[in-house]
N, C-alpha and C positions, 0 to 999 in steps of 0.2 A: 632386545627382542622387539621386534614392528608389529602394529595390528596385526599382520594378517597371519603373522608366523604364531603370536598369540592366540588365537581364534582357535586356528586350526587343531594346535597343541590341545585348548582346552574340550573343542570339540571329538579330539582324536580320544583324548582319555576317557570321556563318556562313553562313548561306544565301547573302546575295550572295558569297559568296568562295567556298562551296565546300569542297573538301579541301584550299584554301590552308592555311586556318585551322581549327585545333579549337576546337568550339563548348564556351566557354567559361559551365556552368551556373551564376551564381551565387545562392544559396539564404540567406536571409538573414533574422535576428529582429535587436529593434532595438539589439541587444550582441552577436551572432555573426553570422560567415558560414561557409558550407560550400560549397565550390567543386567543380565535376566536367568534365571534359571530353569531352563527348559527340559526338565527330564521327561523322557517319552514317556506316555502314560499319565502324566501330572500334569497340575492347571501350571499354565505360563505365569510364570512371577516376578515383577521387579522385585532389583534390590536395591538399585545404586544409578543415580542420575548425580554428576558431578564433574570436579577437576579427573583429570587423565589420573585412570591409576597405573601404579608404577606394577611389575609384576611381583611383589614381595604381597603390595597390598590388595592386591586382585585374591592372591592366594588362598589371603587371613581377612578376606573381605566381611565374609558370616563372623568371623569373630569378633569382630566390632561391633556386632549389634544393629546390621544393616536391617533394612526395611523388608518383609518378603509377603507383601500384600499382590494380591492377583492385579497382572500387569494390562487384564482387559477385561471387565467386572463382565456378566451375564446376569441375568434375568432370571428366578425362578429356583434357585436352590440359596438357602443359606444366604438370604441377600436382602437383611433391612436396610442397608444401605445403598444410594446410588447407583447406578449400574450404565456399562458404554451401550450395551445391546440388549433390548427383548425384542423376544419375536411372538408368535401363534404360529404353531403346525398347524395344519388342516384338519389334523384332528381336535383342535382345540386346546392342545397343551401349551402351556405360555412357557414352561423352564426349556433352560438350556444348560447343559454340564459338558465342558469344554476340556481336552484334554489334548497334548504336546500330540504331532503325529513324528515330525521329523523336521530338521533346519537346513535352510539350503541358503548357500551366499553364491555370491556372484559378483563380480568386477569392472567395474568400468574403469576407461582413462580418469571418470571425474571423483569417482565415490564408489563405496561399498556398499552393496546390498545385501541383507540379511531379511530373510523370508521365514516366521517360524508358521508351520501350519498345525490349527487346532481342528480337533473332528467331536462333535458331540457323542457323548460316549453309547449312545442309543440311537438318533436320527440320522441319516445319513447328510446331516446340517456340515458348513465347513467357514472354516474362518482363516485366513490368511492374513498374521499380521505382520510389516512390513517397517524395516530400518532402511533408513536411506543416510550412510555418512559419509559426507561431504570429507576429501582427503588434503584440500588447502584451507578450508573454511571452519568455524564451529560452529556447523549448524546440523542437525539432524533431522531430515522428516521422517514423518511414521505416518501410516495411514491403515486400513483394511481392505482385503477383499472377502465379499462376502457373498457364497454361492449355496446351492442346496441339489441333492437327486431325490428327493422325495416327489408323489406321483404327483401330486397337488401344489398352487402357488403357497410359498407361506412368509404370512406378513411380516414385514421388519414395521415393528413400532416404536423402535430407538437406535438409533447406529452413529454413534460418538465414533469420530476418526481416531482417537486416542483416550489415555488414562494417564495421569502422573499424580502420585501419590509425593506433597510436598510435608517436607516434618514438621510438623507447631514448634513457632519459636514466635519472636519478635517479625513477623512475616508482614511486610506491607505489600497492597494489588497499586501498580500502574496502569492505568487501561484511560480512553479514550472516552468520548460524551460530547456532547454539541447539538444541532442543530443544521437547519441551511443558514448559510451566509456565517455561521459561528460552532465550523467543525474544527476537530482534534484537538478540543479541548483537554486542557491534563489533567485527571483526577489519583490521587492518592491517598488511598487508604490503609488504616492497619487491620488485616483479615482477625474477625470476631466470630464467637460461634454463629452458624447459623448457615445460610444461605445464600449466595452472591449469583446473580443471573446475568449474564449479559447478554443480549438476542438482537436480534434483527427481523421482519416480519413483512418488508418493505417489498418482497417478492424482485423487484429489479435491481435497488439500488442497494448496499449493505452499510454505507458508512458517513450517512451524516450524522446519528442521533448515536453509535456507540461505533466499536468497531472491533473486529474480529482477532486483535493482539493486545496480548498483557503481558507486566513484567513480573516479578514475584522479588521483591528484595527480602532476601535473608534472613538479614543481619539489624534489625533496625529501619528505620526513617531512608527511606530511599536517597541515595548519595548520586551523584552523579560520575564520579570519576574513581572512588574504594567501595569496594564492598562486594558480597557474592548475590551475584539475580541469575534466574530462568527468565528468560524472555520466549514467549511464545505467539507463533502467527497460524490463523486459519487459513489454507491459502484457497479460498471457495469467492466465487462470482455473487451469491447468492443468499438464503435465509441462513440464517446460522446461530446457534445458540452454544453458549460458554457458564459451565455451570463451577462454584465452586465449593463443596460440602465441607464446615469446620465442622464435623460430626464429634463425640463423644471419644474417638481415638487418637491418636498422637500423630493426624497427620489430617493435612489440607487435603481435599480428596478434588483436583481438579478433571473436568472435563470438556473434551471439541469436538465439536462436528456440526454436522447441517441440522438443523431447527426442524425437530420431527412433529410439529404441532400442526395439525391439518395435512400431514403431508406422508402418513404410512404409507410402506411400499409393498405391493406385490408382488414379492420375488416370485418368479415363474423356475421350472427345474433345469438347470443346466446356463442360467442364466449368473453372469457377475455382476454383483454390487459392490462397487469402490468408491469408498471416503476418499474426501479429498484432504490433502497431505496436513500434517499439525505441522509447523517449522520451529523445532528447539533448538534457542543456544543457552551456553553456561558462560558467566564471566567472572572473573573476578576485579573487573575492573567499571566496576558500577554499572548505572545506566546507560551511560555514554558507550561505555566498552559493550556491552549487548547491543546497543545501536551498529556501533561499527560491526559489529558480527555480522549482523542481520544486511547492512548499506553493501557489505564486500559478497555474501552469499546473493543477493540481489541483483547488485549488478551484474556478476561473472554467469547467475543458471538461471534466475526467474525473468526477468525487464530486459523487455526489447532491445534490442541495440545499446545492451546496460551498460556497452567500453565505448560508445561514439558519442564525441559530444554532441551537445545541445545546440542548434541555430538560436539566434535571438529573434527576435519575433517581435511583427505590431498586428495584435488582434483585432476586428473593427468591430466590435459589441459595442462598448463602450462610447465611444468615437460616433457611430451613426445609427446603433441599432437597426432597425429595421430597414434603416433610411439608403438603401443600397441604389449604386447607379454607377455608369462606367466612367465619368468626371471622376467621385468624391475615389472611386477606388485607385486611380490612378494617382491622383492626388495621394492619397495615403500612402501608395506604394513608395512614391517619388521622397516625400519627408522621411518616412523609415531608412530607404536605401540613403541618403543624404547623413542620416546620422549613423550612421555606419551598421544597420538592420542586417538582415540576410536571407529576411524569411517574412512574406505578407500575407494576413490566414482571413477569408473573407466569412464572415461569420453567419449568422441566420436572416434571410430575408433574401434570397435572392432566385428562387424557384416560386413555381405555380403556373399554371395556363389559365386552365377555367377556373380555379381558384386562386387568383393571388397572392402573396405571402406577404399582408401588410402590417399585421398583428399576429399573435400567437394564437388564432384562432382559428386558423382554414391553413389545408395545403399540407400537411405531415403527410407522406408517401407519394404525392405528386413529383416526382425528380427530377423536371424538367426546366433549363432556366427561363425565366420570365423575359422576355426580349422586349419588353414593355421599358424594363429598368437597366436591361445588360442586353443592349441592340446586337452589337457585337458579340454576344454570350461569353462562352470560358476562353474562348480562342482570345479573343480581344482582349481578356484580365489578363492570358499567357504570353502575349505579345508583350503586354506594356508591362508584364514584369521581369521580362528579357528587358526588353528597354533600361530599366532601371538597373540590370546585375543583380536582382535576387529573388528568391523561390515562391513557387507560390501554393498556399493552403487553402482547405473550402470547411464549412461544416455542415453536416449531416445529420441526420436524427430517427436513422433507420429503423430504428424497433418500435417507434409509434405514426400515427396516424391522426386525424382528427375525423369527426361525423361530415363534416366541410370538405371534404377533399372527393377526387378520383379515384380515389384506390379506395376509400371505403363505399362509394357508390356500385362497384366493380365487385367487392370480397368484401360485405358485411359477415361475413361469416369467418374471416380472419381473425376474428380479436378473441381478447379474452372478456368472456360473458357469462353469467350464470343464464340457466336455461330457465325459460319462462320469464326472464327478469329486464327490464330495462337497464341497459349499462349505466355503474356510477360513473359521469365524467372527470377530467382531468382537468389540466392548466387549458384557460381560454373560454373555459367551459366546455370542451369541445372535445379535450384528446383521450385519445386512447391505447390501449398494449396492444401491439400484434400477438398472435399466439404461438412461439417460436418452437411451441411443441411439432408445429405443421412442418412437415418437410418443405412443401410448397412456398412456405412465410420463410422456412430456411433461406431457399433457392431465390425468392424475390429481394430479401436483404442483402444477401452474394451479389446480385446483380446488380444492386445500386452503386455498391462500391467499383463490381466491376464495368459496370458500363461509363461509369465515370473515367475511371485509368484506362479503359480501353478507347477511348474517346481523345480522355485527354493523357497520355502516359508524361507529358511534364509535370503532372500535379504533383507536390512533393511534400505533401502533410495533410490530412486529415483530424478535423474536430470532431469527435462521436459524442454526439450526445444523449442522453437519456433524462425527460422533465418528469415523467411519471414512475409512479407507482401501480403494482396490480391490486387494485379496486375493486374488483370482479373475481372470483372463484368462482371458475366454470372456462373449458376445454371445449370447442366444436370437434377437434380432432381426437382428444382420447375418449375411449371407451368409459360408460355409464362407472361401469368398476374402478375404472383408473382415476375417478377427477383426481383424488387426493396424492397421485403423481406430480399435477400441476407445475407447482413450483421446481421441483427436481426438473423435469422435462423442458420447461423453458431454460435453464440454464444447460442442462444440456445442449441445447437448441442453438444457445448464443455459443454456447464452445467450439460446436460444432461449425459453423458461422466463421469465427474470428481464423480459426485452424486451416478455410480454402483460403480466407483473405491473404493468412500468412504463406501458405503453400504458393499463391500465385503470385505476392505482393510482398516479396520479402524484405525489401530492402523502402518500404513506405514509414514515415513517418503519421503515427497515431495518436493521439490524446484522449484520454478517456474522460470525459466529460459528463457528467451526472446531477443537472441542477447545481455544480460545480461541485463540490467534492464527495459525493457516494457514493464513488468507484475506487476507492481507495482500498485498492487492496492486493494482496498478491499472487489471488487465482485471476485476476484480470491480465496482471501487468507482462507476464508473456506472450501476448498477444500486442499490448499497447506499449508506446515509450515514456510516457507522462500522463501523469492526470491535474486536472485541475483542481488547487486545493481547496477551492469558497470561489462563489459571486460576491463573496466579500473583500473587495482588493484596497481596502484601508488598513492603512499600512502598521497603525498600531494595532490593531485586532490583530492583522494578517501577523505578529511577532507572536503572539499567542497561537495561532492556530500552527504558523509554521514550527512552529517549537516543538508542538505536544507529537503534530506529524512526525516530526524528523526521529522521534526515538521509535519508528520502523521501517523510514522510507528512506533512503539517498538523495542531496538537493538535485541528481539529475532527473529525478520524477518529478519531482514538486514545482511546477509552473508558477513562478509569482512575476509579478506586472506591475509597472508605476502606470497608476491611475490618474485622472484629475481631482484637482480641489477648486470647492470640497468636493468629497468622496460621492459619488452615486449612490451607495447604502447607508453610511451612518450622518454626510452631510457634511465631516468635519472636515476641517480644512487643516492641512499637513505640510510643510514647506517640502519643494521636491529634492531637495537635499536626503532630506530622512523614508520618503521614497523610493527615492532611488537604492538609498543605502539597506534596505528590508529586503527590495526585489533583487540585489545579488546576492542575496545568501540562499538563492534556490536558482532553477533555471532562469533568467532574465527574458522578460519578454515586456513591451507597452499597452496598456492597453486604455488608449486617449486618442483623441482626433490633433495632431500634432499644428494641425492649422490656428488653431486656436491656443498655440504657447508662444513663446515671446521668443525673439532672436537670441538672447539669452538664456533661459532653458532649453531650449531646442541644442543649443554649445553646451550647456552644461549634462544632457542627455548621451549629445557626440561623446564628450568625453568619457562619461560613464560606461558608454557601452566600449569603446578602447579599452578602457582600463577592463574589464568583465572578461573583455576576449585574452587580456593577460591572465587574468587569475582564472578563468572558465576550468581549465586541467584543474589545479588546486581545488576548486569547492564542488565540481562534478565526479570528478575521483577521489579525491580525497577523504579523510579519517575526519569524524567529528568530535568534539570536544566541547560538551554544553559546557559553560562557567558559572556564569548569573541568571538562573529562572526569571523571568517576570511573575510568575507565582509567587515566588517568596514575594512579592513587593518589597523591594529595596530602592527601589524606585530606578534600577539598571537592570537591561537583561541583556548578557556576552553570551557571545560562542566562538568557539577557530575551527577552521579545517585545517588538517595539515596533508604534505604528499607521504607517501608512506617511505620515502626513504630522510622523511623530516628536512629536508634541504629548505622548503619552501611553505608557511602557512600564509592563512588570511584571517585576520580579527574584526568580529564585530562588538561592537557598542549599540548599543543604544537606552538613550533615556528615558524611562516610560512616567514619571512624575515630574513636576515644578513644579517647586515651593524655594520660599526667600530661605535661605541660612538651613537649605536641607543639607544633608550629610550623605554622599553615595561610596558605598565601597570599593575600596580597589581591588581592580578585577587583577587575580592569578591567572596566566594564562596553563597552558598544560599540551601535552603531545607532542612538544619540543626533546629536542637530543640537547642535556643538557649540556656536555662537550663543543656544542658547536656554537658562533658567534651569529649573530643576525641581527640583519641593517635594517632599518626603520622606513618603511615612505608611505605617507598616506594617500587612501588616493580620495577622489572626487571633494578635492578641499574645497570651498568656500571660503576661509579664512583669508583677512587680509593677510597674515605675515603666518610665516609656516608654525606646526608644533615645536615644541624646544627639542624632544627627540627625532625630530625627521631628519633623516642620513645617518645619526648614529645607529652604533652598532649594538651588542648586549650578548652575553649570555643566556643560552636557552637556563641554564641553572640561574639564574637572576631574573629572568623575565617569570618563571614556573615559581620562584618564589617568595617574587615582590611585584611582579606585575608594571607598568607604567601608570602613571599618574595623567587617568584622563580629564581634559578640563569639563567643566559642564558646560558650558556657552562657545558657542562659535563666534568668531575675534571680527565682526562684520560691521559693515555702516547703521548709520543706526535707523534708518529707514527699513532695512534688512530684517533687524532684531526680531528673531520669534521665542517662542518657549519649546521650542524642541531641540536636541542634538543628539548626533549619531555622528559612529566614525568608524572606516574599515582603510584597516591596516595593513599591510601587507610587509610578510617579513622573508626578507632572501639569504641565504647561509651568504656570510664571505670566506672565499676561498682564497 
């Protein structure tokens, strides 16, 4: 029997029975179910988040002693505990008492929808809550809609997108932490009584300092490859808070939504309030297998252009900063396209009139190019990157402004400002938010982009960036009553923003760019194709950061770059062997002034990016397989991608300690079909003479269970000699 024939069944039988029976919702991807019981008249209740039940055990599911805690907590009756929503009626009443009205599903090509709607059993309040399951994928969103006909606005003072009630056991939190320049950091912990907050408050950016997905392992110490996890993702632009109560009962009482602090709403009558979606999957195949859930749901429904690969890319931050002009850009282009590039992205500094763009301190909203530095302006970059055979990118930084520009001399009244108050500044000293709650700040941010592609329709990528944060609370455009809209309403603002860009601009390439990574997330990446993961492009941090990312992102989002040494942020100097070998385990792109490498790396680049463009299907589509954390310090940290019909993986290595007579473990590889044979070739070697296994063949059941024997040192002149090594493997079935 199918989902949907089961649904129906169990739906069908509630109706003919009645209050005999609780109508038994079940919600199902082709490896979980999620169980509810919805009888009209009564509070919506979970029972059952897990593996696929079969229908023997759907039947006998209450017999087992399932969970039947309310499936969307309320405010105000019976409730020392946490709660997803409270409100205030106009009459001042804070409860709400929710009850089942009726369930309506509905079908798409991709996924089922299942719609339960609650009605408070006295206000004319209404709450619509919402399954969305994915019918190739194991993922599931849920979210709310939340309306009212009562005469008067009445305040939502909490509105969590979801509830999942997890059972106390041996339960560890995976969840994110960092900083700028040292985001998606991994933290793990074991859930203890009490209280766990995770938030964001940053009003623009959401994901340098925490991030809006966690994993919940089981079973114990979180495993990478066995064991049972929920994995879950906020998929919001915006503030966000993640709450998780080990209260006094026999269950982790988790919560998502938008961060209601400063930020109550006024629902007016007849008006929709919708959360934005939670994204659950279930696995039983540890961390890793939640990841893949989450990289395969991502690419196919949320992320831009999620099945087209990636161009490789030379950014020129790094390279000139500021220092723009129609020489060095040609120049750059010419070295990129030379080592086999495909894509030139001109970075910040190349706009201003009356204001210059010499520093970060004047010129945000002037969008004009400076013809001081690009005589020939963007026509003359488009030319000469025809000239060379490859594409060309700009970047952008639409949503702010500085006191220094045009546009703040023009619409001082665009930004975000508390009234009576002098604005805090930004980066420069100088910068500032527009207020994207303004239709107007809409319409002029549409226009930058599209005056741009209407200008130049060869441009073929965009960098977006965002340096600040909202500083200021306080709205020119909403109403005295609404400040505390604010934050909601700017993100509205940018949705609404990104939705013409993609309606006009469908087929553009975008990168969400946030002080480098606080846009990491996947209410952005519908809009965008990538984000960038840190201003930190050192290549041993970047193994840490890209790591903790990767267990919710795909490497085709995640933009990593061989930089120079030493490094621009930490100083340290990294042989670009190990480099190189970082930046293809995400999308590969440069981000160095190539004038300044040696005949030599500049060949040893060429080749890299050759070999990249072979393995690019493999690790942009492909299934991941973490091995070795650099967490644990073992002083190694592995991963492989594989294709999903296992024919073809790629292994990374790399060493993150040296020490004399250290001891490193041998890495197991995994995600291999152990039936099948695979031939060994490394790529971007440096070694004088090849590995002992390179051309042999192996068993996927021999390499899954003993792994190869990597050396530590690279076999080089001794002049060469460093303390780092890294190796990426590549393995092809033979047939």
């Amino acid at each position: 029997m199918n989902y949907k024939t089961r649904f129906y069944l169990a739906a069908g039988l509630s109706l003919m029975l009645g209050n005999l029976w609780a109508q038994e919702v079940c919600i199902s991807t082709p490896q979980s179910s999620l169980v509810l019981s919805a009888e009209t008249g009564q509070q919506l209740k979970f029972v059952y988040y897990g593996d696929r039940l079969s229908d023997t055990d759907l039947k006998n599911l209450n017999a087992a002693g399932s969970a039947t805690l309310d499936a969307y907590p309320v405010y105000g009756m019976n409730c020392p505990s946490e709660t997803a929503l409270a409100v205030k009626h106009a009459d001042g009443n804070m409860s709400l008492q929710m009850e089942v009205v009726k369930v309506d599903t509905d079908q798409t090509q991709e996924a089922n929808l299942t719609t339960i709607q609650l009605k408070d059993k006295v206000y004319p309040f209404y709450v619509d809550v919402c399954y969305k399951a994915y019918k190739d994928v194991d993922v599931i969103e849920t979210w709310t809609e939340i309306s009212h006909n009562e005469k008067k606005p009445v305040v939502l003072n909490q509105f969590a997108s979801a509830y999942l009630p997890i059972r106390r056991g041996n339960v560890w939190l995976s969840s994110l932490s960092g900083s700028w320049a040292n985001e998606g950091r991994l933290v793990q912990e074991a859930l203890t009584p009490g209280m766990k907050i995770i938030k964001n408050k940053d009003g623009v950016r959401n994901s340098h300092t925490a991030h809006a997905e966690v994993m919940f392992s089981l079973d114990g110490k979180p495993q990478e490859n066995t064991g049972n996890v929920i994995g879950a993702a906020l998929c919001y632009t915006g503030n966000y808070k993640l709450r998780i109560d080990t209260d006094d009962s026999e269950y982790h009482q988790f919560y998502a939504g938008i961060n209601e602090e400063n930020s109550a709403y006024n629902l007016t009558k007849g008006e929709k309030f919708q959360t934005p979606p939670l994204a659950l999957t279930y696995s039983q195949e540890g961390l890793s297998g939640a990841s893949r859930n989450f990289h395969r749901w991502g690419r196919s429904y949320r992320l831009a252009h999620g099945n087209t690969p990636r161009k490789i890319l030379l950014n020129s931050w790094e390279g000139v900063y500021f220092d723009i002009n129609q020489a060095g850009m040609d120049q750059m282009m010419g070295d990129i396209a030379s080592m086999g590039g495909e894509l030139f992205v001109m970075d910040d500094g190349w706009f201003g009139d009356k204001y210059p763009r010499n520093t970060d301190n004047s010129s945000l909203g002037d969008w004009v190019v400076d013809k001081r530095k690009l005589p020939e302006g963007i026509e003359g970059l488009l030319r000469d990157a025809k000239k060379h055979g490859i594409n060309f990118g700009i970047w952008i930084e639409p949503e702010m402004s500085n006191t220094t520009s045009e546009l703040y001399e023009k619409h001082p009244d665009w930004i975000l400002k508390a009234p009576e108050r002098e604005p805090v500044l930004g980066r420069g000293g100088t910068q500032v938010v527009l207020d994207l709650a303004n239709p107007e700040v809409q319409d002029f941010i549409f226009q930058v982009v599209d005056n741009l592609m209407t200008s130049y329709p060869e441009i073929d990528y965009i960098k977006w960036d965002a340096n600040m944060g909202i500083m200021n609370h306080g709205s020119n455009y909403l109403t005295k009553d609404n400040q505390s809209h604010m934050y909601i309403e700017y993100h509205r603002g940018f949705e609404k923003v990104c939705q013409r860009i993609r309606a006009k601009y469908p087929d553009l390439t975008i990168q969400a760019c946030a002080s480098g990574g606080g846009r990491a997330n996947w209410g952005c990446l519908p809009y965008f194709d990538e984000f960038w993961v840190s201003d930190n492009t050192d290549a041993l941090q970047r193994i840490y950061m890209q790591w903790g990312t990767s267990y919710f992102f795909p490497a085709i989002a995640m933009a990593s770059h061989i930089s120079a040494a030493p490094n621009h942020q930490t100083f340290r100097t990294i042989p670009l062997k190990y480099r190189i070998d970082v930046a293809m385990s995400g999308r590969l792109g440069m981000e160095i002034q190539p004038k300044n490498m040696t005949d030599e790396e500049k060949a040893l680049c060429k080749q890299a990016i050759a070999d990249y463009k072979q393995i690019r299907p493999i690790v942009q589509f492909g299934d991941i397989y973490r091995l070795v954390s650099p967490y644990d310090r073992l002083g190694v940290a592995s991963l492989m991608y594989t294709t999903p019909e296992k024919d073809k993986a790629v292994f990374y290595w790399w060493k993150t300690e040296h020490f004399v007579n250290e001891h490193l473990p041998r890495v197991k590889m995994a995600g291999l079909n152990p039936d099948k044979q695979y031939r060994i070739k490394e790529l971007n070697r440096i070694d004088n003479q090849p590995l002992s296994f390179e051309g042999k063949s192996f068993s996927g059941e021999f390499l899954m269970s003993n792994g190869l024997e990597i050396p530590y040192k690279h076999t080089v002149d001794y002049h060469k000699q460093n303390d780092y090594a890294s190796r990426v493997l590549l393995l092809e079935e033979v047939r």
